[in-house]
Z-matrix of the N, CA and C atoms (Angstrom, degrees):
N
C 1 1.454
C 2 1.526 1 108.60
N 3 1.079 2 116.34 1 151.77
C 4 1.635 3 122.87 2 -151.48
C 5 1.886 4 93.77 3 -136.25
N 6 1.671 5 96.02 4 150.78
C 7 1.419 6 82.13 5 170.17
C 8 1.447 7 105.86 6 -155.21
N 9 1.437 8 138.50 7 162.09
C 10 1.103 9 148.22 8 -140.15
C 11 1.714 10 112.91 9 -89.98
N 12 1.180 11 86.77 10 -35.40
C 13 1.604 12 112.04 11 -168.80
C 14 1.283 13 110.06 12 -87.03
N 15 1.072 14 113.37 13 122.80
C 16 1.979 15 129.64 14 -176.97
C 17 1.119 16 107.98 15 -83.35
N 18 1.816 17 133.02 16 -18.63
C 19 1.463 18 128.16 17 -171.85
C 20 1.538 19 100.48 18 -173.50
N 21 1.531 20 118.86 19 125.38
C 22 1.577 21 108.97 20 172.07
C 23 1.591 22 91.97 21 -130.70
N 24 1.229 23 116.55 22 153.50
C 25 1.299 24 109.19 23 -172.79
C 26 2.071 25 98.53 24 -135.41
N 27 0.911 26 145.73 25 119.72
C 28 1.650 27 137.41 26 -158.04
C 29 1.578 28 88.97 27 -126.86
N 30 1.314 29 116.87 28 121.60
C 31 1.921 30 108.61 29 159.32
C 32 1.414 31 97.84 30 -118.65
N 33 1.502 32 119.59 31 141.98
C 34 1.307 33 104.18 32 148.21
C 35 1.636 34 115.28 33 -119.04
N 36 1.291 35 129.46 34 145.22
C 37 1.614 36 127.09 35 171.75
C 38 1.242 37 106.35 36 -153.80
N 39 1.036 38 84.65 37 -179.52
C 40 2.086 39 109.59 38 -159.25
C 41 1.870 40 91.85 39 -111.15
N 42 0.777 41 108.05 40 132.85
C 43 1.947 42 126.04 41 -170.60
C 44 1.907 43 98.91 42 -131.18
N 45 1.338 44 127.84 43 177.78
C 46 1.170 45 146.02 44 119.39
C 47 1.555 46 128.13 45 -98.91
N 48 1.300 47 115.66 46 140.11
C 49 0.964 48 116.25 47 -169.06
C 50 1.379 49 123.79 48 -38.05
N 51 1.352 50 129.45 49 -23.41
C 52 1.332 51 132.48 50 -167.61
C 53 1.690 52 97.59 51 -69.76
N 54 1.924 53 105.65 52 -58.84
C 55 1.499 54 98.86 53 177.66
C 56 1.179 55 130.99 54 -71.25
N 57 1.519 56 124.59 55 -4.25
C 58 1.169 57 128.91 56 170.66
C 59 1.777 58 115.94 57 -65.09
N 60 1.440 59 98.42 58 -51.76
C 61 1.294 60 126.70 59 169.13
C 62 2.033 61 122.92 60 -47.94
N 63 1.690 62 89.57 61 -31.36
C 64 1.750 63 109.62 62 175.60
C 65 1.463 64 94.79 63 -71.28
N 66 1.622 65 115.37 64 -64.95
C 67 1.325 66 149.88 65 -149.74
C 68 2.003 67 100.08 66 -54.85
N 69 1.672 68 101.87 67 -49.09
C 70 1.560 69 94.58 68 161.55
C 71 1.057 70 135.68 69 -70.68
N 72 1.636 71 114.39 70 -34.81
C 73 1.277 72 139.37 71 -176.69
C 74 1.878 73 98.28 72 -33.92
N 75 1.460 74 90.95 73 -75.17
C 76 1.560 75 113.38 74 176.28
C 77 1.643 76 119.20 75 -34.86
N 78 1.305 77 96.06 76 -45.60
C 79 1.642 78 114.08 77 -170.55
C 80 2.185 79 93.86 78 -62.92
N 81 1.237 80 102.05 79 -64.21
C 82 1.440 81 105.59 80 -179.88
C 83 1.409 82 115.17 81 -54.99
N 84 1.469 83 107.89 82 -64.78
C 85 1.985 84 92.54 83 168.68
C 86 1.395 85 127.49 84 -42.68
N 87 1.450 86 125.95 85 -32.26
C 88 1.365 87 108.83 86 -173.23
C 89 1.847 88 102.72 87 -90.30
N 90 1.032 89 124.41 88 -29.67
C 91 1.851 90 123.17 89 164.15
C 92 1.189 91 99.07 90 -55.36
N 93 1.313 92 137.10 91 -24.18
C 94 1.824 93 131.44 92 -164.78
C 95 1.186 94 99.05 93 -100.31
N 96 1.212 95 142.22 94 -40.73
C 97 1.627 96 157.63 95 -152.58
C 98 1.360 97 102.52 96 -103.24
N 99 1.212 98 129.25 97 -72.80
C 100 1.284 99 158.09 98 -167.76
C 101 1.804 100 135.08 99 -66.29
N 102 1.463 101 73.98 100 -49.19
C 103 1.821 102 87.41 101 179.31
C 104 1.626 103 102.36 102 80.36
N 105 1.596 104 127.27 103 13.76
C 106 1.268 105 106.62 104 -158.25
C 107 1.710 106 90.70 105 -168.49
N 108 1.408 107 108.61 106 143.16
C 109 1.215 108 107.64 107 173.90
C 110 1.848 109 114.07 108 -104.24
N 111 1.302 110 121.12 109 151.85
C 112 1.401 111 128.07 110 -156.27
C 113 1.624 112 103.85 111 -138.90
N 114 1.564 113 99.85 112 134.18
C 115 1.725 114 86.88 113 -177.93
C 116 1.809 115 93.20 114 -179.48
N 117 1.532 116 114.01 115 139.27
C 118 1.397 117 111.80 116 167.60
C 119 1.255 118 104.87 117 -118.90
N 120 1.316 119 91.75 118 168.93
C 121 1.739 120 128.58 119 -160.54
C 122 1.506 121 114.78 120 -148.38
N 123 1.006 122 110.51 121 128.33
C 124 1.659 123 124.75 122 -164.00
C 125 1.480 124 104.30 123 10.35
N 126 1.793 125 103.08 124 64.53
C 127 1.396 126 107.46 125 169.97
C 128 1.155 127 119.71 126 75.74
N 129 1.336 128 142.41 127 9.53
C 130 1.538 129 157.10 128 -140.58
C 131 1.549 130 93.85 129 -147.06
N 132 1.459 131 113.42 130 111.69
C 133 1.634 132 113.66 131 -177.18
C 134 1.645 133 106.55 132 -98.63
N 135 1.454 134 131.39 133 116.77
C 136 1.219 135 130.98 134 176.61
C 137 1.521 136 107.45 135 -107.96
N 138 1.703 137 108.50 136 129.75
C 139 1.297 138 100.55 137 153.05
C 140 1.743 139 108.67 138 -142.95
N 141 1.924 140 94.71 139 143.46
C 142 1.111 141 112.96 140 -154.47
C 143 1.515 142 103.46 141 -121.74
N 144 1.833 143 115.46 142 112.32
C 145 1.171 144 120.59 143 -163.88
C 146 1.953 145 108.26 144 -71.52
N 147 1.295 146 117.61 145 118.67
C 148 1.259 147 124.31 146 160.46
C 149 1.756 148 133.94 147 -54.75
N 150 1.152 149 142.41 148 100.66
C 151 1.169 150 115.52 149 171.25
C 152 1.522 151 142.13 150 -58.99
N 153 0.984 152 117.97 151 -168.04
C 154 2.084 153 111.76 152 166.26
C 155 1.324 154 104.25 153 -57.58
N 156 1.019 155 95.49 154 -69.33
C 157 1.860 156 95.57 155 -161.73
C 158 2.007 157 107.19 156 -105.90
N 159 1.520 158 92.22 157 149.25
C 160 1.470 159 96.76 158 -179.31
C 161 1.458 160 93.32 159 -136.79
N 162 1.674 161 90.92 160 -175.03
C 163 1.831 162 102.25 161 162.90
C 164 1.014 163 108.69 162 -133.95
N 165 1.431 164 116.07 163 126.47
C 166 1.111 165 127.97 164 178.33
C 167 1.630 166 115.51 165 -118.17
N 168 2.176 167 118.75 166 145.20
C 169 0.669 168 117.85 167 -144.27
C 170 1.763 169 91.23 168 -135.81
N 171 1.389 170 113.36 169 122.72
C 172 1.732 171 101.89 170 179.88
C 173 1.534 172 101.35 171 -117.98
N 174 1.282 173 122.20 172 133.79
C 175 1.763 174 150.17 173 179.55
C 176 1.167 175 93.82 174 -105.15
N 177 1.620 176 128.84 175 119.24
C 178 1.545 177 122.76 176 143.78
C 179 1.494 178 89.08 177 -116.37
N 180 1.550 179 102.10 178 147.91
C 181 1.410 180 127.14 179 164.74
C 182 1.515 181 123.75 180 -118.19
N 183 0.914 182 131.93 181 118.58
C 184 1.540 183 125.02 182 173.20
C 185 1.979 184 97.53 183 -131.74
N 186 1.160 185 78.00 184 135.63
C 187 1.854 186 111.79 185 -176.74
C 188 1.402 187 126.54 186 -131.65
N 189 0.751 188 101.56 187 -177.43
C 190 2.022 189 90.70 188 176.72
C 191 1.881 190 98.64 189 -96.88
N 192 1.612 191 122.68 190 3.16
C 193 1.587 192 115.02 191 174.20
C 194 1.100 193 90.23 192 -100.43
N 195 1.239 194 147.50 193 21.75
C 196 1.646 195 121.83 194 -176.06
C 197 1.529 196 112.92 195 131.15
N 198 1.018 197 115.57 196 173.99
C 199 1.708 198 124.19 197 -175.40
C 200 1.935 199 96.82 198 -110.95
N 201 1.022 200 118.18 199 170.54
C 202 1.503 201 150.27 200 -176.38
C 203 1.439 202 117.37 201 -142.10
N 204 1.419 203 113.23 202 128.00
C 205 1.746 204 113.54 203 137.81
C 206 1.339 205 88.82 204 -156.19
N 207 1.566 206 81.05 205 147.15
C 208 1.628 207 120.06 206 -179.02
C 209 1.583 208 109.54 207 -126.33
N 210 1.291 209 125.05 208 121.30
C 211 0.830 210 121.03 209 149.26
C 212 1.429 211 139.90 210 -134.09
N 213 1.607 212 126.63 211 120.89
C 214 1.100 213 152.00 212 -134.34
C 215 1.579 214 94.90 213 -93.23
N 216 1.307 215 133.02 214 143.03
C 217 1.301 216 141.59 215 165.79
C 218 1.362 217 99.01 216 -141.46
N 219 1.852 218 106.40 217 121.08
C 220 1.546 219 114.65 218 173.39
C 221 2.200 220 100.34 219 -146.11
N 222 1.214 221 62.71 220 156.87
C 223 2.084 222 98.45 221 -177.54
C 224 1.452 223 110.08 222 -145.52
């Protein structure tokens, strides 16, 4: 079985809002600064050049289990 995708990378964790809030902070300065987003993973440093323009896609969910947002960044 064969697959399309050259690299998928999935984290999930538990934050407080403050570091979540750091955690974007970061995410936006280096797309604003940079042109490129930067980040390691079991010690493995990736950085992945951004272009001008993207599409971006926002999901909120609210249910009676909980609330949602998702937001999708693609090029």
């Amino acid at each position: 079985m064969s697959s399309d995708k050259l690299l998928e990378i999935e984290t999930e964790e538990t934050l407080n809002r403050e570091e979540l809030a750091a955690r974007l902070h970061e995410l936006a300065d280096s797309l604003a600064r940079h042109n490129e987003v930067s980040f390691n993973r079991g010690g493995i440093p990736y950085r992945i050049k951004v272009p001008d323009n993207v599409e971006v896609e926002v999901e909120l969910e609210i249910d009676g289990d909980g609330t949602s947002l998702e937001i999708e960044i693609s090029w």
